[in-house]
C-alpha positions in Angstrom: 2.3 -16.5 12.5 -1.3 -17.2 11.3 -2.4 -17.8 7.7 -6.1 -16.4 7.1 -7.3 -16.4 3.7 -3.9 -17.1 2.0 -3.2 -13.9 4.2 0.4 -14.1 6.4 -0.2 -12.4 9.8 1.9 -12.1 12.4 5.4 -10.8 13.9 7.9 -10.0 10.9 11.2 -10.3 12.3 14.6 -10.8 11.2 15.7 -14.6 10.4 19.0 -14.1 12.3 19.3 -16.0 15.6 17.8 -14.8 18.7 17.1 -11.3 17.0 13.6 -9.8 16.7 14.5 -6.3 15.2 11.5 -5.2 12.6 12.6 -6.5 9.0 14.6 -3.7 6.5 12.4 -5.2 3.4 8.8 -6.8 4.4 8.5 -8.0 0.7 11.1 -11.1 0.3 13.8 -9.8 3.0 14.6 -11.6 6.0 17.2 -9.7 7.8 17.0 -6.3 9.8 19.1 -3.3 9.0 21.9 -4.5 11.0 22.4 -8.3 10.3 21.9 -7.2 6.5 25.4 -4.8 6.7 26.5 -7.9 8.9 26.4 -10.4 6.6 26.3 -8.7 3.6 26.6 -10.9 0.5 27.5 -14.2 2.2 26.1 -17.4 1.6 22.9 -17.1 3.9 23.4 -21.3 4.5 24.0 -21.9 8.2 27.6 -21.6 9.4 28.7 -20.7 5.9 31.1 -18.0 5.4 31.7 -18.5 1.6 30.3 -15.0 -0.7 27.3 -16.1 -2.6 27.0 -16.4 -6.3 24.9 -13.1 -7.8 21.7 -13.1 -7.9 21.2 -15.9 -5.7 22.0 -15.8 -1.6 23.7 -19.0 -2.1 28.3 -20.2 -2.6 28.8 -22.3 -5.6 28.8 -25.2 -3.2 24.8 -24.5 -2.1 23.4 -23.8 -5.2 21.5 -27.3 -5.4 19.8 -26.4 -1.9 19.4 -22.8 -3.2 17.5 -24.5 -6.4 15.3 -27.0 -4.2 14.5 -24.1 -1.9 13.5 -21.6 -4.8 11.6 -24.3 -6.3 9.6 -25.4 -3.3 8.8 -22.0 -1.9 7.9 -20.7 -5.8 4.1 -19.3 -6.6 3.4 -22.4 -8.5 4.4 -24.6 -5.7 2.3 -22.5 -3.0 -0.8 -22.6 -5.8 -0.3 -26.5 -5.7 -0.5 -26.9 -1.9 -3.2 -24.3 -1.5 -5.3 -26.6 -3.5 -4.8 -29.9 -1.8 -5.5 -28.5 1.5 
């Protein structure tokens, strides 16, 4: 992946292990058509099998990481570390 101008370039593939099927949703999706039926609305955590808690992609149990990881990766967040580099 390469960053040019606040511009992501590069392969879009899906976030599921060893898979590099073209992504369902290029805006904010992660998963190809068939790990996306797959997994469907469990918690996307690693090695969780719990559902996840509408309208997040997180169980009850990874809500806090769910929270940290909304809050890091948020527009505000990017803004910040756009202007420090």
């Amino acid at each position: 992946m390469r960053v040019i101008d606040g511009m992501v370039n590069g392969t879009k593939h899906c976030a599921a292990d060893g898979c590099t099927s073209d992504l369902v949703n290029y805006q904010g999706g992660a998963l190809c058509q068939v790990h996306k039926h797959e997994f469907g609305n469990r918690c996307r955590v690693r090695d969780c099998t719990e559902t996840s808690v509408h309208p997040t992609k997180a169980c009850a149990a990874h809500q806090s990481a769910w929270n940290k990881y909304q809050l890091d990766h948020s527009a505000a967040s990017l803004a910040g570390s756009k202007r420090m580099l």
